[in-house]
C-alpha positions in Angstrom: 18.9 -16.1 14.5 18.3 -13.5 11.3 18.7 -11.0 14.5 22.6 -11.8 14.6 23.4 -11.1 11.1 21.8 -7.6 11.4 23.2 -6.4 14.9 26.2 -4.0 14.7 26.9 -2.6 17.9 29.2 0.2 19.2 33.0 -0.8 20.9 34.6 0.2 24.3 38.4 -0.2 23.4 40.0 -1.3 26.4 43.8 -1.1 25.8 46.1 2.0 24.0 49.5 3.2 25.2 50.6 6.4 26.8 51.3 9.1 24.3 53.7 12.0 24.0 51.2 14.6 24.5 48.6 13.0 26.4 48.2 11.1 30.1 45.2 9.5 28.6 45.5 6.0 27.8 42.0 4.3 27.0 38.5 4.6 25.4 34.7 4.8 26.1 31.8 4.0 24.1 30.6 5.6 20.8 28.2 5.5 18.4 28.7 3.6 15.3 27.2 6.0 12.6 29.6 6.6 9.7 31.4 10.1 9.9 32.9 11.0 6.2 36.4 12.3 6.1 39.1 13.9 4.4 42.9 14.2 4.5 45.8 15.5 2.7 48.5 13.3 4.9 46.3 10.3 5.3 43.9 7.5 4.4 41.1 6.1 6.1 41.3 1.9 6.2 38.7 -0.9 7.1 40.5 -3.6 9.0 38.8 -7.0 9.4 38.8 -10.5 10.3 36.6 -13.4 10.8 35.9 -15.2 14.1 34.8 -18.2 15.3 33.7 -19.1 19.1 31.6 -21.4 21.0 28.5 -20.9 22.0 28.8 -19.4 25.9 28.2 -21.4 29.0 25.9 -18.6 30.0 23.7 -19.5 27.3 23.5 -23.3 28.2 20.2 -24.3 29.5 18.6 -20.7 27.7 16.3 -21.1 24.9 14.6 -18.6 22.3 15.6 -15.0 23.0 17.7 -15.4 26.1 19.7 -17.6 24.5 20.5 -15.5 21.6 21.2 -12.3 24.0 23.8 -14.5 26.0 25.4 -15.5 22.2 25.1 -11.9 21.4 26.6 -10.7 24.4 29.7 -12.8 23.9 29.9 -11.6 20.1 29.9 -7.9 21.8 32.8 -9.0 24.3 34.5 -10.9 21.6 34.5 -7.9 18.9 36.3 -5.9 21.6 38.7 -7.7 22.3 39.9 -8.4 18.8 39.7 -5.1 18.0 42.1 -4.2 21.1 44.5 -6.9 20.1 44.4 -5.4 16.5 45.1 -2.0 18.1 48.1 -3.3 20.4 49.7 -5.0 17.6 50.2 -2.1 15.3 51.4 -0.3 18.8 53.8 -2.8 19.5 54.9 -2.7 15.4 55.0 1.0 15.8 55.9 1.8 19.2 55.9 5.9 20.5 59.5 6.0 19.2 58.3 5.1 15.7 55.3 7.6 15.3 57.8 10.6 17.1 60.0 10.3 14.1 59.8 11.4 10.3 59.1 7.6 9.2 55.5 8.9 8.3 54.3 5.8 10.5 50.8 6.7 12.1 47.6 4.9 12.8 44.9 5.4 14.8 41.5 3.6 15.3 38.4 5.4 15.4 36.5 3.8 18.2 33.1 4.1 17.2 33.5 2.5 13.8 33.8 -0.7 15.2 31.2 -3.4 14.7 30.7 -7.3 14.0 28.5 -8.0 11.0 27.4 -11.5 9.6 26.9 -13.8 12.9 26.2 -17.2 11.5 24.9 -20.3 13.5 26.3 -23.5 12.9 24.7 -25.7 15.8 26.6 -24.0 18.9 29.7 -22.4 17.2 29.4 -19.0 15.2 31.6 -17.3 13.5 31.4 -13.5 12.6 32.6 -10.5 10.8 34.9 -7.6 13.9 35.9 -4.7 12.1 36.8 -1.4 12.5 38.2 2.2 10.6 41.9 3.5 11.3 43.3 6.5 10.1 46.6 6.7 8.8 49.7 7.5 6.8 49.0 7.2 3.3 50.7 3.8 1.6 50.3 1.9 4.9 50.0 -1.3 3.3 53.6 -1.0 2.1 54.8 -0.3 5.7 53.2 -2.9 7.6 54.8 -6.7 8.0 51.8 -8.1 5.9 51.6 -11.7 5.2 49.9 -14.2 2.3 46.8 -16.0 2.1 47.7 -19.4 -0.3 45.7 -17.4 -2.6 47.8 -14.5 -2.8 45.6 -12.3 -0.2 47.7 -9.6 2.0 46.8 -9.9 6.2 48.2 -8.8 8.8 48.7 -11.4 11.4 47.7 -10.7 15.1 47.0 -12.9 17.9 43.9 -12.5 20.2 42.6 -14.3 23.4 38.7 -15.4 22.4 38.3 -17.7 25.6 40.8 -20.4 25.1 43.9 -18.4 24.3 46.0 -16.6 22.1 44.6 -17.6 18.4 46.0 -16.3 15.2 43.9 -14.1 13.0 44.1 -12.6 10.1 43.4 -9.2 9.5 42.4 -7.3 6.1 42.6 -4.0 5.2 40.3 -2.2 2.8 41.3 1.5 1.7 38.1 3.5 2.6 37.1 5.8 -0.3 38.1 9.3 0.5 35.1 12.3 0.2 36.0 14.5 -2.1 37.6 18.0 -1.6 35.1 20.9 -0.8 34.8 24.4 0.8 33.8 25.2 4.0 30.4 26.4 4.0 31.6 30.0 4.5 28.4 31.6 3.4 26.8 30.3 6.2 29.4 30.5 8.5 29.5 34.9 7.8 25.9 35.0 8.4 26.1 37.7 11.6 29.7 38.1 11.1 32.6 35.6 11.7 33.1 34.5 15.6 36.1 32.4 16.7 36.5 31.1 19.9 40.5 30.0 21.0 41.1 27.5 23.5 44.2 27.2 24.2 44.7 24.3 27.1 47.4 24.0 30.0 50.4 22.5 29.3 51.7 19.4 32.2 55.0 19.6 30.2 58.1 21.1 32.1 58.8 23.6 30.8 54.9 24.4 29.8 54.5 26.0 26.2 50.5 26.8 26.3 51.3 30.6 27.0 53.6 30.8 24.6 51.5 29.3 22.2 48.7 31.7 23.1 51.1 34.8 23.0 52.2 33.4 19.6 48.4 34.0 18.0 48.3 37.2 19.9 50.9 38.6 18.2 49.7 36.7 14.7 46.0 38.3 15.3 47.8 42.0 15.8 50.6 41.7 12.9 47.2 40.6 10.8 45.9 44.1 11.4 43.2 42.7 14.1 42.4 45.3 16.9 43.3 44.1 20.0 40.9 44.7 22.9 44.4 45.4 25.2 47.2 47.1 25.0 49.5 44.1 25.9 49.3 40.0 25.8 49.4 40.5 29.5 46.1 42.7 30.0 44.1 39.5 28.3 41.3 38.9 30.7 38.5 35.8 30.4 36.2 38.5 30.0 38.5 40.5 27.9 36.4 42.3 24.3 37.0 40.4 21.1 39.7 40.8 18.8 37.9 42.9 15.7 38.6 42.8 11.9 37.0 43.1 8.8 37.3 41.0 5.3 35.6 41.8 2.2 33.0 39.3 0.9 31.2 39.8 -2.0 31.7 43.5 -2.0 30.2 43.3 1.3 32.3 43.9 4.8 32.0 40.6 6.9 32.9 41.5 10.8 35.3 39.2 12.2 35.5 38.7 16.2 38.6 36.5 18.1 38.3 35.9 21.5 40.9 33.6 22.8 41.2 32.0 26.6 43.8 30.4 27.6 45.1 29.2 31.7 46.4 32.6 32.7 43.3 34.2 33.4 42.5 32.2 36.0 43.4 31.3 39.2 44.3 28.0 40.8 41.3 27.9 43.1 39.0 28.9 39.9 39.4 27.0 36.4 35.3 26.8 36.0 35.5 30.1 34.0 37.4 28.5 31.3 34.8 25.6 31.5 32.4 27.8 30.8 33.9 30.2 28.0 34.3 26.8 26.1 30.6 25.7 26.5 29.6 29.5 25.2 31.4 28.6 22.3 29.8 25.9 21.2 26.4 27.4 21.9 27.7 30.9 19.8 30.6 30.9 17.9 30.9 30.1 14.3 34.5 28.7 14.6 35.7 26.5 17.8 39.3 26.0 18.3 40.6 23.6 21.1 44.8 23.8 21.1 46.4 21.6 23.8 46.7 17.9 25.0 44.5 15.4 23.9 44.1 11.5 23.9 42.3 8.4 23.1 40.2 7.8 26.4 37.1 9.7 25.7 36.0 10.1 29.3 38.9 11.3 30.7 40.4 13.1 27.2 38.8 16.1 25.6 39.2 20.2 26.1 41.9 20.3 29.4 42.3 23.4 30.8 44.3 23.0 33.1 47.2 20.5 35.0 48.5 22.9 37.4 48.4 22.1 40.2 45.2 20.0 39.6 43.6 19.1 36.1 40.6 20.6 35.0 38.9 19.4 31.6 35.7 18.8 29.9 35.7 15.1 28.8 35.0 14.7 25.3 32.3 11.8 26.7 30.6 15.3 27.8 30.3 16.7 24.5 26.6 14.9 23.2 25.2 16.8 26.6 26.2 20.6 26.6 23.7 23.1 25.1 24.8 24.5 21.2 22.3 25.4 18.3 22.1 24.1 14.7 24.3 26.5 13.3 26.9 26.2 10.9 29.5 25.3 13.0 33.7 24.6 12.2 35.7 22.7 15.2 39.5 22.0 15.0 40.5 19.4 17.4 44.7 20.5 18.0 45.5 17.8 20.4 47.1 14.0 20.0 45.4 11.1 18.0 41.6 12.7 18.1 40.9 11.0 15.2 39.8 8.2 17.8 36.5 10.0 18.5 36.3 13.4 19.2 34.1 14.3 16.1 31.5 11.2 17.0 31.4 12.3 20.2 30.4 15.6 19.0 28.4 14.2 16.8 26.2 12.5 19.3 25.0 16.1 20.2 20.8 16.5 19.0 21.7 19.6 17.5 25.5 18.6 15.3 25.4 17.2 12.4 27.4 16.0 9.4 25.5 18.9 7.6 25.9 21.8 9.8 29.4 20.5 11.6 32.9 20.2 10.1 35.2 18.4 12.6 39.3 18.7 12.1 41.3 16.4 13.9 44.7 14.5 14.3 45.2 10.7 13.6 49.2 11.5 15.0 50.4 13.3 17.6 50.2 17.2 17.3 52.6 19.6 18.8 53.0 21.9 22.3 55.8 24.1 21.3 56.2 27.7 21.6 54.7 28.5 17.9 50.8 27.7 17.3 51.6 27.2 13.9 48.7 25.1 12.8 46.1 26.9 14.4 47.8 30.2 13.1 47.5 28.8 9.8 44.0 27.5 10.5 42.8 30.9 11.1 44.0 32.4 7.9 42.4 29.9 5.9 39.1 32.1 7.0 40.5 35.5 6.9 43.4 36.0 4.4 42.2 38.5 1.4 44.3 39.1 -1.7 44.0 42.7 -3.2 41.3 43.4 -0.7 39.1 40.4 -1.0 38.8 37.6 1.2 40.1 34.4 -0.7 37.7 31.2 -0.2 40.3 27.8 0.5 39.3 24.5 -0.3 39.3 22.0 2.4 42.5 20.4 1.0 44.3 23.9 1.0 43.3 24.7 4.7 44.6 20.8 5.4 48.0 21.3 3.8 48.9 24.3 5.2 48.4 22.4 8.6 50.1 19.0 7.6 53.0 20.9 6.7 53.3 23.2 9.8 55.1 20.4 11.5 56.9 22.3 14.7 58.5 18.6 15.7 60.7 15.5 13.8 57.0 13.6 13.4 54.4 13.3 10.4 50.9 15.5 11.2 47.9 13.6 9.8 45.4 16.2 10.5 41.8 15.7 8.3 38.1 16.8 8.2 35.0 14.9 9.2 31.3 16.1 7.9 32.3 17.4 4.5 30.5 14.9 1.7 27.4 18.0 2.0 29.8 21.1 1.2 29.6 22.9 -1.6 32.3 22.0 -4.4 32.8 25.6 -6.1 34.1 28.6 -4.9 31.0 31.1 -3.4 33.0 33.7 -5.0 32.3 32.5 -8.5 29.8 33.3 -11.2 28.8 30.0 -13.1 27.0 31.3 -15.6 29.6 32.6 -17.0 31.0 29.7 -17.4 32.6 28.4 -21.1 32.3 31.9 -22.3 35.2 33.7 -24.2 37.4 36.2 -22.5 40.6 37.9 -23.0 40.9 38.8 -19.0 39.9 37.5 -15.7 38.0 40.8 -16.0 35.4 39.9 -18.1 34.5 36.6 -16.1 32.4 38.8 -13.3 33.0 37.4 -10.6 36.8 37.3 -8.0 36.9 33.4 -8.6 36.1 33.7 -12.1 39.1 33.5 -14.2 39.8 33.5 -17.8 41.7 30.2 -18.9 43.5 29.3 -21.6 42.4 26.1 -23.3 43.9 26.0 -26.3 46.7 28.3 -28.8 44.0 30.2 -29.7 40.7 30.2 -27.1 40.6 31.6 -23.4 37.2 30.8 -22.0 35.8 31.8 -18.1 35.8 29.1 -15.4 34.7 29.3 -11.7 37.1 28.1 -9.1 36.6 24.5 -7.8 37.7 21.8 -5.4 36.4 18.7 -7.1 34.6 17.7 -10.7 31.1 16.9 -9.1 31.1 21.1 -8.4 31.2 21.7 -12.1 28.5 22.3 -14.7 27.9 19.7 -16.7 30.2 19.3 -19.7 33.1 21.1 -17.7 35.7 19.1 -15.4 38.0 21.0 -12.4 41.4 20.9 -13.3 44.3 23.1 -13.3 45.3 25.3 -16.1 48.5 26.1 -17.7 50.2 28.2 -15.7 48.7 27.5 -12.2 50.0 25.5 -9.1 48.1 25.9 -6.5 45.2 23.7 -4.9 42.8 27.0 -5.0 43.8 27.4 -8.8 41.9 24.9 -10.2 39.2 25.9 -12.3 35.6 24.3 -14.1 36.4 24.4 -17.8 35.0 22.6 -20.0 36.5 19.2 -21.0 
């Protein structure tokens, strides 16, 4: 039986409601490897409870190792259905009302996370550990309608069918430990020059907003001093030239390529070239940005295209099969709730990994309005330069820039799978400079090198950092006197 207590499988979630942004409305499979992640709006949870359940009738009359397949196939039927119940209770506590509005409620369950753990025997009854990870709002235990163990233990209580009907259990949850702020690996990312590829998917809302959204970064790509390949928005082909621009890295000039796509440039009768523009991208570009509607069924949600007058997408279910390289890639997921799996998903792929892959995505809804906002603002987090040099953000800069580009009444939850492997200081830094005295930023030698005050009388060089583990020993990232910003903080020493 030692078999059971080791087995963690991966969950089909069988039951989610309709969204705002999405007509997709269920789940698929996943795998159940652990994706580290990051947000400014939001905190990752561990929700779970222990079951107990006879042993099937299938298995009566089996022996040895049939036996235990039948037991284990009812543990695998079992998990998912309390882990739906668990997810159609906190939809039915938070219904689509709720999450539209500026409560800052929002949850969402990331499918592949869920497992059972710790199957125990006990002549023909078992009982065993179903969990799973949600995203949310942070301080969700102060907004849910949590109950008391006698020993003074918060659950939530949910009712599940596990073959005899509705039993009450009681659910856990466990803040997951957040991965600590980084950078974007940008070196790697300039290698070649910067490519981004924009997405921008049909709209089934009445009036549709996707053109205006992709007009919107048309005119934010020109205003930023891009060239434009056309004179006009309107002369935008699929097979249009990039978008060209330069930042300075390093003293060095790092080309910058845009090409953006969006349902215009087709026809009706031929969507497959914006199928395959997408599939280039993630085969070439350094920077992948999908903006459109999204959902939690991962067969059927994913990149859509199009809705008019039939719906053309590439299911996210797909994305383990198409053909991309290990390079260093960056994908923003701008759609509703794909938290739920669109970074595993990718993840499945041979060639993406936590180490060459950060994933952004939602855990709420995100927006279809006539102002791209967050991917605007996404963008500049890779190209802005003060004084003529390109200015490195942390992760948690890039992330607040998007949580608070809200365009409806709702809270954004967006935040960054695959960055525990990214480098903690600024590439733009000189760390052997470190601790040394200095009367200007000058002297420090390097753009993200800045002379600090730490005392009345001293001023010593730091390097710019997102987190403490990026510092030189006997230094610590904080911020100095004077500074407010998250891409102020500095390695000084302690």
């Amino acid at each position: 039986m030692s078999s059971w207590r080791r087995l963690s499988l991966a969950l089909a979630l069988p039951a989610a409601l309709l969204t705002a942004c999405a007509v997709d409305d269920e789940a698929t499979d996943n795998a159940d490897s652990e994706i580290n992640y990051r947000s400014t709006a939001g905190q990752e949870f561990v929700l779970s409870t222990t079951v107990t359940f006879d042993a099937p009738r299938s298995a009566e009359g089996l022996e040895g190792e049939e036996r235990e397949r039948a037991v284990l196939d009812r543990a695998a039927a079992l998990r998912n259905s309390v882990t739906a119940a668990i997810s159609a209770e906190l939809d039915r506590i938070w219904p689509q009302a709720e999450r539209l509005s500026r409560a800052g409620v929002a949850i969402q369950f990331r499918q592949a996370s869920a497992s059972y753990s710790d199957l125990q025997p006990a002549g023909d009854r078992f009982t065993m550990t179903v969990s799973g990870e949600f995203g949310a709002v942070e301080g969700l235990e102060r907004k849910l309608p949590l109950a008391s163990t006698e020993d003074g233990r918060a659950y939530l209580p949910v009712s599940a069918d596990l073959g005899a009907g509705s039993e009450p259990l009681q659910v856990f949850l466990t803040p997951v430990e957040r991965s600590r702020n980084a950078y974007p690996k940008y070196l790697e990312l300039f290698e070649d020059g910067l490519d981004i590829g924009v997405h921008v998917g049909g709209d089934h809302h009445d009036p549709p907003m996707d053109i205006s959204h992709a007009r919107s970064i048309y005119a934010d790509l020109v205003a930023s001093g891009f060239r434009s390949p056309v004179a006009r928005f309107e002369d935008l082909a699929i097979d249009s030239p990039p978008f060209t621009g330069k930042i300075r890295v390093r003293g060095q000039e790092v080309d910058v390529r845009v090409r953006m796509y969006h349902v215009d440039m087709t026809t009706p009768d031929a969507r497959q070239p914006l199928v395959e523009a997408y599939r280039r991208s993630m085969k070439e570009d350094d920077v992948v940005i999908y903006d459109g509607h999204a959902g939690r069924r991962l067969d059927y949600s994913g990149v859509v295209f199009a809705y008019k007058p039939a719906r053309v997408a590439l299911a996210a279910s797909e994305f383990p099969n198409i053909e991309t390289t290990g390079k260093q890639q960056v994908y923003l997921f701008n759609g509703c709730e794909t938290y739920t799996g669109y970074a595993d998903k990718l993840y499945e792929n041979p060639e993406r990994t936590t180490e060459n892959t950060d994933v952004i995505t939602t855990v709420n809804y995100s927006a279809i309005q006539r102002q791209a906002n967050q991917v605007i603002a996404f963008i500049h987090a890779f190209i802005d330069e003060r004084e003529g040099q390109w200015i490195p953000r942390s992760w948690d800069s890039v992330l607040e820039k998007m949580n608070a580009a809200g365009e409806r009444s709702w809270v954004h939850v967006y935040g960054v799978h695959g960055l525990d492997d990214n480098p903690r200081s600024s590439p733009l830094a000189d760390v052997s400079r470190v601790g040394a005295s200095c009367a200007v930023d000058a002297d420090c030698g390097a753009a993200d090198s800045r002379c600090v005050q730490v005392s009345s009388t001293r001023r010593v060089c730091g390097i710019a950092c997102a987190d403490s583990s990026g510092c030189p020993d006997g230094t610590r990232c904080a911020l100095p006197r004077g500074r407010t910003g998250t891409d102020e903080m500095q390695c000084t020493p302690m």
